[in-house]
N, C-alpha and C positions, 0 to 999 in steps of 0.2 A: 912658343911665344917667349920671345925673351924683352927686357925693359932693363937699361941702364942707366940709373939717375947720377948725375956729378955735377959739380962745381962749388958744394956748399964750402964754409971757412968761418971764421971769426972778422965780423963787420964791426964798426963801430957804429951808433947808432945815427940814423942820418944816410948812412951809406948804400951800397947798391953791391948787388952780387947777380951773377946772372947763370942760372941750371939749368944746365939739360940733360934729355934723356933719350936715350938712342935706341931705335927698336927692329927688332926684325923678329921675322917669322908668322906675319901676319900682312893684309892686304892694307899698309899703311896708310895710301890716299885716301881710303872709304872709311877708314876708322875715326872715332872722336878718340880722342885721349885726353883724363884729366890728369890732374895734381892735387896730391889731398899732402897735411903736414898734420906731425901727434910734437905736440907739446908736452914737457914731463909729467907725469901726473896727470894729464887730459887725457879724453878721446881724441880721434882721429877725423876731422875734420878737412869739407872739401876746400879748394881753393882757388881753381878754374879749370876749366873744360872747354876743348876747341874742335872744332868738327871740322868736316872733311870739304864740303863743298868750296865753302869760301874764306876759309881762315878765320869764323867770327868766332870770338870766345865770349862768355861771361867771366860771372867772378862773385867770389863771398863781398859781402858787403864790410867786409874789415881788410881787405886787399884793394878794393876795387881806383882806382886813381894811380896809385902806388904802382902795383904790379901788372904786365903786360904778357899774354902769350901767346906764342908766334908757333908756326911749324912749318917746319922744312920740307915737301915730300920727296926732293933729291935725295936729301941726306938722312931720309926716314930718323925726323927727328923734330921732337919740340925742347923749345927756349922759353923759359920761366924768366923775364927781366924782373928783376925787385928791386925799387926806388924806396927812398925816404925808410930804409929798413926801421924798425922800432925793437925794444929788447922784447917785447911779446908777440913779434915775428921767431922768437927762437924754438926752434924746431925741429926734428929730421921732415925732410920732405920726399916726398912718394910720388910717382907719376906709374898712373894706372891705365892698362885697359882689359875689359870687360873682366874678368875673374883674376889675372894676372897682373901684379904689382912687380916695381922696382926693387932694390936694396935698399932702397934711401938715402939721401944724403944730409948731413944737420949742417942747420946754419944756426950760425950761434951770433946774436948782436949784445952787444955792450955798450951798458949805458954810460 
């Protein structure tokens, strides 16, 4: 199983970045995959999860409006959109599934 997360960068606050994470070596259409983000000094926290049937995700109640996630089963791959970024969206973010995680990627906003 591998899991490639990318797109993070330095946003300014207000702004939009949009991640994803490319996966293979697993049965992708039937898999859920979330995204979880560690902020410095915090734990590691979830941030949404999309399952397989129908593309529905949830979300933390401190993303939820804001960010959207989508997945591709062509291109075995989910898209993390982030609207209205805030500087305590700053983070590396993870996109997991079941015991195997990403590298991560930080996004950093500026207020």
């Amino acid at each position: 199983v591998q899991l490639q997360a990318y797109g993070g960068g330095l946003v300014q606050a207000g702004g939009s970045l949009r991640l994803s994470c490319a996966a293979s070596g697993f049965t992708f259409d039937d898999s859920a995959i979330a995204w979880f983000r560690q902020a410095p000094g915090k734990e590691r926290e979830g941030v949404s999860c999309i399952w397989n049937t129908d593309g529905g995700a949830n979300y933390a109640d401190s993303v939820k409006g804001r960010f959207t996630l989508s997945k591709d089963n062509t291109r075995k791959s989910t898209y993390l959109q982030m609207t209205s970024l805030q500087p305590e969206d700053t983070a590396v973010y993870y996109c997991q599934f079941g015991e195997s995680w990403g590298q991560g990627t930080l996004v950093t906003v500026s207020s």
